[in-house]
MARDO-239722 format. One line per 5 residues: number of its first residue (from 1); for each residue x, y, z of C-alpha. Coordinates in steps of 0.001 Angstrom, whole numbers. Each point is the difference from the previous one (the first is absolute). Example, Ala and Ser with C-alpha at 12.3 -4.5 7.8 and 13.67 -1.06 7.14 Angstrom:
REM MARDO-239722
1 = 12300,-4500,7800; 1370,3440,-660;
***
This chain:
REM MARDO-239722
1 = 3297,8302,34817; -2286,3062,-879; -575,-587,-3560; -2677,1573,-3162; 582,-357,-3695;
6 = 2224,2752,-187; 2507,-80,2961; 1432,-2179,2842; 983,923,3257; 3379,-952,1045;
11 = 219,-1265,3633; 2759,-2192,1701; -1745,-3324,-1451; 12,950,-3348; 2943,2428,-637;
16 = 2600,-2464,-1470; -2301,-1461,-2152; -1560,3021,-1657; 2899,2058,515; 3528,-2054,-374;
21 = -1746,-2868,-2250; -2194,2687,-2514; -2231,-2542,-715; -3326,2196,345; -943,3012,-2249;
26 = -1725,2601,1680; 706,2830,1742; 1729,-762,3099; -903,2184,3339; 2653,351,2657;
31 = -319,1304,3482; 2948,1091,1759; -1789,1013,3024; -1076,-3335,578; 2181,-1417,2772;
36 = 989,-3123,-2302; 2505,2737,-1734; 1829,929,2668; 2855,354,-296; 90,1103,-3310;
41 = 3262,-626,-367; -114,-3955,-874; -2541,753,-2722; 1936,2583,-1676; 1912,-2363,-2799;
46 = -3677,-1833,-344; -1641,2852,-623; 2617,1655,-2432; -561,-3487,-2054; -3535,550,71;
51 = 713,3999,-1793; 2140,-1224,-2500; -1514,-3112,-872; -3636,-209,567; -2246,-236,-2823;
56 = -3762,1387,1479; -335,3382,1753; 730,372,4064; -782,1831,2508; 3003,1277,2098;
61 = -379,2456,3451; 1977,1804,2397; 3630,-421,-1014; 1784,1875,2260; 2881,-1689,1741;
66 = 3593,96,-1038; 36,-3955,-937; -2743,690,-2405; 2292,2637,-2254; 348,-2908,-2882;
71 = -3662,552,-589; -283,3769,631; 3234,208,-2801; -1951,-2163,-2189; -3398,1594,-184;
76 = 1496,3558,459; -1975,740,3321; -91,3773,696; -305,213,3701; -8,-2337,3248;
81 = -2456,-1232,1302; -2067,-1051,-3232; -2978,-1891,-1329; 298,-1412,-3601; -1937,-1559,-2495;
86 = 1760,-1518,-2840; -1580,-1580,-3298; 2454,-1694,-2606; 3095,1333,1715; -1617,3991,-274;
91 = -907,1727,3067; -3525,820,-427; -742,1359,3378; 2242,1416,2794; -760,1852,3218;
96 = 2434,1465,1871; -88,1032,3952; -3494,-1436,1091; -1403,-1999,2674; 1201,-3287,-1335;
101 = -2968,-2555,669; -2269,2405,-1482; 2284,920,-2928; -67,-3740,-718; -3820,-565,-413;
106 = -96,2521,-1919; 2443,-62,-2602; -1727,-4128,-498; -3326,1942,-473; 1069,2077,-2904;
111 = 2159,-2631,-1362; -2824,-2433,75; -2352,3160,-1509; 2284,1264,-2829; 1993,-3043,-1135;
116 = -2707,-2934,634; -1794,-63,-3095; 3636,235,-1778; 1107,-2834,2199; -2453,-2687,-680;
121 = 39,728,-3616; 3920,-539,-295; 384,-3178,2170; -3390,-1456,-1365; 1532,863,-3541;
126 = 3447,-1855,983; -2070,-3122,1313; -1969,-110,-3027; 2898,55,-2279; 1710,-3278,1549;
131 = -3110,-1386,-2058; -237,2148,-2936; 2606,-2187,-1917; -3542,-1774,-1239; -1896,1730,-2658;
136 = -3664,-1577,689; 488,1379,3750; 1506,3125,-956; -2812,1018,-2196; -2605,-1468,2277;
141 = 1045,2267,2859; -276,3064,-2186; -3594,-446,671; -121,-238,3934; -1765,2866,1743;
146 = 2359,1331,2888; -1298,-1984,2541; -8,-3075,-1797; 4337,604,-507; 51,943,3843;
151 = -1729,-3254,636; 2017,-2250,-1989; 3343,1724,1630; -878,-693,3179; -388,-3488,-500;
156 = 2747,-482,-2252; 1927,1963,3012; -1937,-2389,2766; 1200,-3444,-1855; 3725,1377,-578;
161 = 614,941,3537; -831,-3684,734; 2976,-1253,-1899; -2505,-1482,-2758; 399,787,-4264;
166 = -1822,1342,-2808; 456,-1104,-3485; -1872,-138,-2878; -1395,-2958,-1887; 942,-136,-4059;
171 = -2926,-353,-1721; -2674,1799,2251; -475,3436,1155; 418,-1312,3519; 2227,387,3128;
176 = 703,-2162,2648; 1585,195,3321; 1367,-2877,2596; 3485,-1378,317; 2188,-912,-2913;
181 = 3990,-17,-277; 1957,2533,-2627; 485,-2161,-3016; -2476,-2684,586; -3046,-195,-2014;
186 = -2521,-1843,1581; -1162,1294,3366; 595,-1489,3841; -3516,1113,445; -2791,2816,-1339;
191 = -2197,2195,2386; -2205,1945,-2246; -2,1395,-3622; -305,3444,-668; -2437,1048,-3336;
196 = 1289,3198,-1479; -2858,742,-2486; -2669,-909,2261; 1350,1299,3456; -915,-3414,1540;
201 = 1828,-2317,2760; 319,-3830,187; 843,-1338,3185; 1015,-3608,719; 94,-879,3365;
206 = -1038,984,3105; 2164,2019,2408; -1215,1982,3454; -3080,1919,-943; 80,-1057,-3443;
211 = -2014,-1977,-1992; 759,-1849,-3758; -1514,2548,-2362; -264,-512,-3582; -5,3453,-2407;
216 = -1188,2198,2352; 207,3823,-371; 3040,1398,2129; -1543,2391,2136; 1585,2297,3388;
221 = -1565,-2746,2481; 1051,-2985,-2369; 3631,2028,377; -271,741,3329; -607,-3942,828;
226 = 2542,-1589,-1864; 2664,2676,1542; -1210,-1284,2973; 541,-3516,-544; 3430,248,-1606;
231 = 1238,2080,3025; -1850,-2711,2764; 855,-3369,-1979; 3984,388,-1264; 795,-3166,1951;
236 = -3267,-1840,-1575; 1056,1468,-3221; 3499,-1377,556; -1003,-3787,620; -2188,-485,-2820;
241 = 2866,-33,-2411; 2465,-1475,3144; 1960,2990,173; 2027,933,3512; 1709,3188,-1499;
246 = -891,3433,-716; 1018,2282,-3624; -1175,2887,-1421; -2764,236,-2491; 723,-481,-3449;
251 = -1558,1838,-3159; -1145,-1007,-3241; 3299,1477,-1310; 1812,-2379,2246; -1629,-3405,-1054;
256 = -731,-1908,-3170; -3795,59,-1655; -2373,-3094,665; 547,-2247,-3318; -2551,254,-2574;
261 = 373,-3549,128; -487,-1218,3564; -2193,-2911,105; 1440,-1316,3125; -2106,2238,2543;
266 = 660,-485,3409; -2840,102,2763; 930,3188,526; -372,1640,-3492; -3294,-1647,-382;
271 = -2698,2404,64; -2149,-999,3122; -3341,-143,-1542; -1579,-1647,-2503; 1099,1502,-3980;
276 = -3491,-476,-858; -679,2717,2158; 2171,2500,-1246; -1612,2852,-1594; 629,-240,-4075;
281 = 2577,1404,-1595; -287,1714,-3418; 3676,1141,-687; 2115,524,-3477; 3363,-48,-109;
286 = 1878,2059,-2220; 3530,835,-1310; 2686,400,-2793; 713,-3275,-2164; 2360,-2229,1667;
291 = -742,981,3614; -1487,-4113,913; -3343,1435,240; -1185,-3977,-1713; 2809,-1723,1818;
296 = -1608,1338,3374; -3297,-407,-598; 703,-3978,-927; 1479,-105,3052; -2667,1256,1997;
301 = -2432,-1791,-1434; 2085,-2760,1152; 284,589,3584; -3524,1819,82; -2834,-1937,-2252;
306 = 2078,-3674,-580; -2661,-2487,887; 268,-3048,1921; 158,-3347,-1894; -3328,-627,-2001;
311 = -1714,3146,908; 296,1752,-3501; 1534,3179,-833; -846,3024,1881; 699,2850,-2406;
316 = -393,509,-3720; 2216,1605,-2236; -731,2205,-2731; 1761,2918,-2237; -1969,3278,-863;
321 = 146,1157,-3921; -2338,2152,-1924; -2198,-2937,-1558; -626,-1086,3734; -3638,555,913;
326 = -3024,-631,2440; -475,-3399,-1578; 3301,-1384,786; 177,1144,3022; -3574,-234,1849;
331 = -2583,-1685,-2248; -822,152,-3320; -1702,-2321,-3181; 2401,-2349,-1998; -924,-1675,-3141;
336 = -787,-3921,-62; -217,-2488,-3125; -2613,-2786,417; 321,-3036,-1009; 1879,-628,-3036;
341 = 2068,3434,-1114; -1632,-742,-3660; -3237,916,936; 1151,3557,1439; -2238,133,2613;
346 = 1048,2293,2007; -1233,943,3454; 1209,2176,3124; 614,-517,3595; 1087,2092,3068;
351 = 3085,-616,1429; 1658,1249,3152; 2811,2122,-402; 3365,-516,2122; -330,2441,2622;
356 = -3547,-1307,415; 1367,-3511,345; 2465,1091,1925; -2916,1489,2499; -2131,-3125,-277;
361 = 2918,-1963,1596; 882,2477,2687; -3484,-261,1262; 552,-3424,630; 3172,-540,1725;
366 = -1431,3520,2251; 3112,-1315,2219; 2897,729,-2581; 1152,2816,-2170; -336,371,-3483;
371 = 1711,2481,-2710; -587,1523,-3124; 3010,729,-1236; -54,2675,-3299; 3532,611,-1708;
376 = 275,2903,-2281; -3643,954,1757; 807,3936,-1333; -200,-1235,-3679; -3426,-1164,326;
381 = -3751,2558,-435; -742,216,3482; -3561,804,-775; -437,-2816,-2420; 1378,-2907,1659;
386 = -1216,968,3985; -3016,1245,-1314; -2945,586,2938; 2721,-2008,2467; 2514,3029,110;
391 = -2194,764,3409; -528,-3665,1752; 3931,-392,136; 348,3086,2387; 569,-1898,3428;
396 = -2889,1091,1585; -2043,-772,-2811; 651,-3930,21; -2440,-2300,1275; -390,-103,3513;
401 = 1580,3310,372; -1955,3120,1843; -530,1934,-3504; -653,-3649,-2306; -1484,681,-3295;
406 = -1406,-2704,-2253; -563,309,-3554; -2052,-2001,-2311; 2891,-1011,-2933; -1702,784,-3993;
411 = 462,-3300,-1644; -1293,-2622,2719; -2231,2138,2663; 1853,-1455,2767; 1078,1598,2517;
416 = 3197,978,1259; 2409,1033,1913; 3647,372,1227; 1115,-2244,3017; 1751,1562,2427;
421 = 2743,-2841,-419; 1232,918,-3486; 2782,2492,-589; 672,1785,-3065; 3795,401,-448;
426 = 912,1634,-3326; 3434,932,-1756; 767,2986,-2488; 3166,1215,-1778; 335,3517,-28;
431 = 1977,612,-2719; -3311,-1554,-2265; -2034,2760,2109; 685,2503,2643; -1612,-703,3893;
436 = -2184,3402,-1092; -1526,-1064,-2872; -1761,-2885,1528; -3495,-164,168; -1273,1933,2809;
441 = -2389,-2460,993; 2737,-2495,490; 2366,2358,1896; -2281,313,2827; -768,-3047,533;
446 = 3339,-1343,-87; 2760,282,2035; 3283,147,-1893; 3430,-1088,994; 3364,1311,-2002;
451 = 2474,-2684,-1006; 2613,2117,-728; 3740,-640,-1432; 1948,-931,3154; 4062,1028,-293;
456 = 950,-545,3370; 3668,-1278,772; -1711,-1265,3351; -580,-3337,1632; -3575,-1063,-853;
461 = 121,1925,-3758; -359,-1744,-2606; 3653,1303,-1842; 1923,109,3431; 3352,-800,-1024;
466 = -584,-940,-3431; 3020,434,-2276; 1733,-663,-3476; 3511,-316,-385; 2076,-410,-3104;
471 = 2993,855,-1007; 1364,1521,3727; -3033,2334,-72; -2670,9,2370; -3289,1231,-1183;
476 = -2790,560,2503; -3540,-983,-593; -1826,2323,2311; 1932,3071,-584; -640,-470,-3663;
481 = -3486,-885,-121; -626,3032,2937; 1559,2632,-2580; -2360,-1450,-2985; -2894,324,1787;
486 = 1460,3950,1559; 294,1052,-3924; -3293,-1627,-741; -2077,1718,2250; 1499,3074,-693;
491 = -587,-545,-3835; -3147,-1344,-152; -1967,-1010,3651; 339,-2864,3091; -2620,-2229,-2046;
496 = 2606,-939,-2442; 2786,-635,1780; 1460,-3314,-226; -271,-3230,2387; 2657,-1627,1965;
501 = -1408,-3260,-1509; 1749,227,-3002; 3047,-539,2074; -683,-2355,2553; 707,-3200,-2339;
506 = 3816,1154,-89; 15,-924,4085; -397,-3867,-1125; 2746,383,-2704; 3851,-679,713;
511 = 1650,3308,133; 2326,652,-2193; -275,-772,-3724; -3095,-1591,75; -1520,2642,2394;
516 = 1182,2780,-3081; -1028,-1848,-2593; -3701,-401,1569; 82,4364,690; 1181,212,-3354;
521 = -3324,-1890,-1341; -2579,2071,2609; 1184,3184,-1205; -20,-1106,-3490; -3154,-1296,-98;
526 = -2058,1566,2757; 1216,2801,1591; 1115,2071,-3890; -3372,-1169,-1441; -1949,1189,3229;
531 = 2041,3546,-235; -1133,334,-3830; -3027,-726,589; -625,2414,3050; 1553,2575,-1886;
536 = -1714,-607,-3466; 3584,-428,-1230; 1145,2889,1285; 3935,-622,-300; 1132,2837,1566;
541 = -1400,-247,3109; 619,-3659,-84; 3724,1163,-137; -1016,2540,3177; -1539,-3102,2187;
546 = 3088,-2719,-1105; 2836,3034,679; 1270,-474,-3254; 442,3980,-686; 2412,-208,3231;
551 = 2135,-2819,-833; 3165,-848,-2567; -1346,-1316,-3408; 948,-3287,457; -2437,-318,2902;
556 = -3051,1563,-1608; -3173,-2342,-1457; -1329,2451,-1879; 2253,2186,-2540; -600,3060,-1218;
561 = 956,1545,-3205; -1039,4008,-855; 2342,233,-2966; -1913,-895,-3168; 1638,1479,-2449;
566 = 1563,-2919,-1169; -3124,-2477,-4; -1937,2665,-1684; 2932,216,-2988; -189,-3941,-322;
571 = -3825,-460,493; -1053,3271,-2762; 3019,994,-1224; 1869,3293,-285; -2741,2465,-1061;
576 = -2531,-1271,2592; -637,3657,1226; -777,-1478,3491; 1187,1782,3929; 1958,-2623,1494;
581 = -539,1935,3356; -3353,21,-621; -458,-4015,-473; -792,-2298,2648; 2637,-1025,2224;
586 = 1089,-4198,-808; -252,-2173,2903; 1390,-3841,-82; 292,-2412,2121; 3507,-1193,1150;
591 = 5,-3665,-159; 3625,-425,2175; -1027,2378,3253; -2563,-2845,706; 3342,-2360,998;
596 = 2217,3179,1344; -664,458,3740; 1058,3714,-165; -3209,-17,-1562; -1795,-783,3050;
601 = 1815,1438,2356; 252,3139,-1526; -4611,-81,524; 972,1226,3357; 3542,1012,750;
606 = 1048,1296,-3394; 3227,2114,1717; 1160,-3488,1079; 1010,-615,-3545; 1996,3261,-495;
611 = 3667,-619,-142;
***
């Protein structure tokens, strides 16, 4: 089979699979003088399939016998003999009466000239968006050049012809690929990881011409070689995980994430090399409250920095606030008493800070990793608590590293610097402060990973299938919670938007009352308060984001009265001399919605309720 990036070249071997099966798509060239096609007449009900149905662009030439009027009815051929080129089911090119094999090359030359560009960029585009479901990869592939995209969908192509899987992984901006099953979580096996952000490739094993590679920059001969081996080793590929059957590749859309929580690595999934000699990673992660941005990171701190028995704690934990400075966090003096605390001699000594401490131990267990783990590192003075060490955490600024700086610290004259075995993982709310304010020292050195509210009905999501029912009605968790966050962002911005968090707990309740009663408390004590305080007690849109101005009164959590006339009599009698129009409109909160389900339901299909 004749085939580039952009179209395949149906022959005898290949036809039913391309053709009957669909299951490539690019644009398909077919040559009817080729002595395969004769007669014509058996392919006619193939090829009509192909018109109607196929997906990609084709090429189709020299229709011109009577068994082949289906097609020339369907694409509205003007004359007999004819050459045709035909993109999305739209002749784009047709020549009529020529010498046929030259007609041919020459309609695929201007096809491949005028539509190639506009080829590549739609079926790279529907590749890329089997994996766009993911935020962190999403954003991170905003920033590839053109090449680097090009790259990254021919390998992504390469490993799905092969009958292997992508998926993502929860809590990292990573993907994988290797075998796993629809609806499993844990992997038969893992090839190679995929870094979005960084444009790198892990590779675990080795297969044909290559070699276990750890974070290496995907380049056209890295490409070029793995395409290679997948296409030369499918029956090496197939024992490793003791498979005697071929299936189609499957997409990130298609299988469930990588838990956040997977301790239980197989060989497979284990990186190859040695974690004390991956580069460092300085990364924040950042989202809305409620979105399990803590939850996540104590679970990778599990699976990532637990030590073994009686080896001490490899990271350190602090929280950033605006009284946190240099001294608490590098070195600084602290006041001792001597002796008796009568006497009130007082004297100072220098003591090591935590990230400091944290660095002293990393540099002597050079064979583990360490973190520094920072929560709520965007309320802290950048300047103040980093101080001269905003530079030595850059990765190739730690020690050892081509660039390394060493700095002598103020208090004690040592000197220091960062080990290249200590990474700096921080956490930041952003409805305390948008991603823009942040320092701007801190952004680039940082690479920063959305948590974001996840509403998917899905398997893998965090709210798939989670529902309340009382009373005969039915009221959906991720519909509601996906129309909150719609009106939110349209009201005030994504950073504000509330976390599927607040809703998980209701998965380990019995559904039914209980399961009510427990939505009844969350929206009565977090998700209202959150709203008023978002909106600095803005009832009205309150009202817009909970769809109270669409629904029947009884449904509504917040009331509104504009007729005053009455209060104002009662509150400064009848000669008050006051506009009742021009008064502020009275807002209260309706204690009863909180147990009506209408009141729910009615967030995000309010025309459900109508009678």
């Amino acid at each position: 089979m004749n085939e580039s990036p952009y179209a395949i070249e149906v022959n005898q071997h290949n036809f039913a699979q391309v053709v009957v099966e669909n299951s490539q798509r690019v644009p398909v060239l077919v040559d009817f003088w080729a002595d395969w096609c004769q007669p014509c007449q058996i392919l006619t009900p193939l090829l009509t399939k192909l018109a109607q149905e196929y997906r990609g662009g084709f090429i189709l030439a020299k229709i011109n016998a009577d068994a082949e009027q289906a097609l020339a009815q369907h694409f509205r051929v003007r004359s007999l003999p004819t050459v045709m080129v035909v993109w999305q089911g739209q002749i784009v090119d047709q020549i009529v009466d020529v010498q046929p094999e030259s007609a041919y090359r020459a309609a695929i030359d201007r096809f491949r000239v005028d539509h190639g560009d506009q080829i590549r960029e739609q079926f790279d585009e529907d590749l890329l968006s089997h994996f766009d479901r993911k935020e962190d990869f999403r954003q991170s592939r905003e920033s590839w050049s053109l090449q680097e995209k090009i790259l990254f969908c021919r390998l992504a192509r390469a490993v799905h012809a092969t009958g292997l899987g992508w998926w993502h992984v929860n809590i990292v901006n990573q993907v994988r690929f290797g075998r796993k099953n629809v609806g499993s979580e844990r992997a038969k096996g893992v090839l190679g990881i995929y870094y979005p952000s960084t444009r790198n490739i892990t590779w675990s094993r080795e297969l044909g011409m290559m070699s276990k590679l750890d974070r290496e920059p995907l380049t056209e001969e890295l490409v070029t070689r793995i395409e290679s081996a997948l296409a030369s080793e499918r029956q090496t590929i197939d024992k490793w995980w003791g498979l005697n059957i071929e299936r189609p590749g499957l997409w990130p859309d298609q299988l469930l994430e990588d838990p956040a929580d997977s301790s239980e690595e197989t060989e497979e999934e284990k990186t190859p090399v040695n974690k004390a000699s991956v580069p460092p990673s300085n990364r924040i992660y950042y989202g809305p409250p409620g979105t399990g941005k803590t939850y996540q990171l104590s679970q990778m701190l599990k699976r990532d920095y637990d030590q073994p028995a009686g080896s001490g704690q490899r990271y350190s934990f602090v929280t950033f606030h605006q009284s946190y400075g240099y001294e608490e966090f590098i070195e600084g003096l602290r006041p001792l008493l001597d002796g008796d605390a009568e006497s009130n001699e007082l004297r100072y000594e220098i003591r090591p800070g935590v990230f400091k401490e944290l660095c002293r131990k990393a540099c002597l267990a050079p064979d583990q990793r360490f973190a520094m783990v920072i929560d709520e590192i965007n309320r802290g003075n950048i300047s103040k608590i980093f101080g001269e060490l905003i530079t030595l955490i850059e990765p190739d600024k730690r020690e050892g590293a081509e660039n390394a700086v060493t700095v002598t610290l103020p208090y004690s004259g040592e000197s220091f610097s960062v080990p290249t075995n200590v990474d700096i993982i921080g956490t930041m709310n952003t409805a305390d402060r948008s991603l823009a304010l942040l320092d701007t020292a801190l952004r680039r050195r940082f690479d920063f990973v959305a948590l974001m509210p996840d509403t998917r009905d899905e398997p893998g999501a965090p709210l798939h299938g989670l529902r309340v029912t009382h009373g005969g009605k039915v009221i959906d968790i991720p519909k509601m919670l996906t129309a909150i966050n719609q009106r939110v962002e349209a009201l005030y911005d994504r950073d504000h938007t509330i976390g599927h968090a607040y809703f998980t707990t209701l998965a380990s309740v019995l559904d039914g009352e209980q399961r009510f009663e427990a939505l009844e408390q969350i929206f009565r004590n977090r998700i209202l308060p959150l709203l008023e305080e978002y909106f600095f007690e803005d009832w009205q849109k309150i009202r817009l984001v909970l769809a109270d101005n669409q629904k029947e009164e009884s449904a509504r959590f917040i009331t509104m009265t504009e007729n005053h006339e009455d209060n104002l009599n009662s509150l400064f009698g009848n000669d008050h001399g006051l506009d009742a129009f021009a008064t502020k409109r009275r807002y209260a909160l309706q204690e009863s919605a909180f147990s009506n389900p209408d009141a729910y339901i009615g967030i995000y299909d309010a025309s459900a309720l109508i009678d």
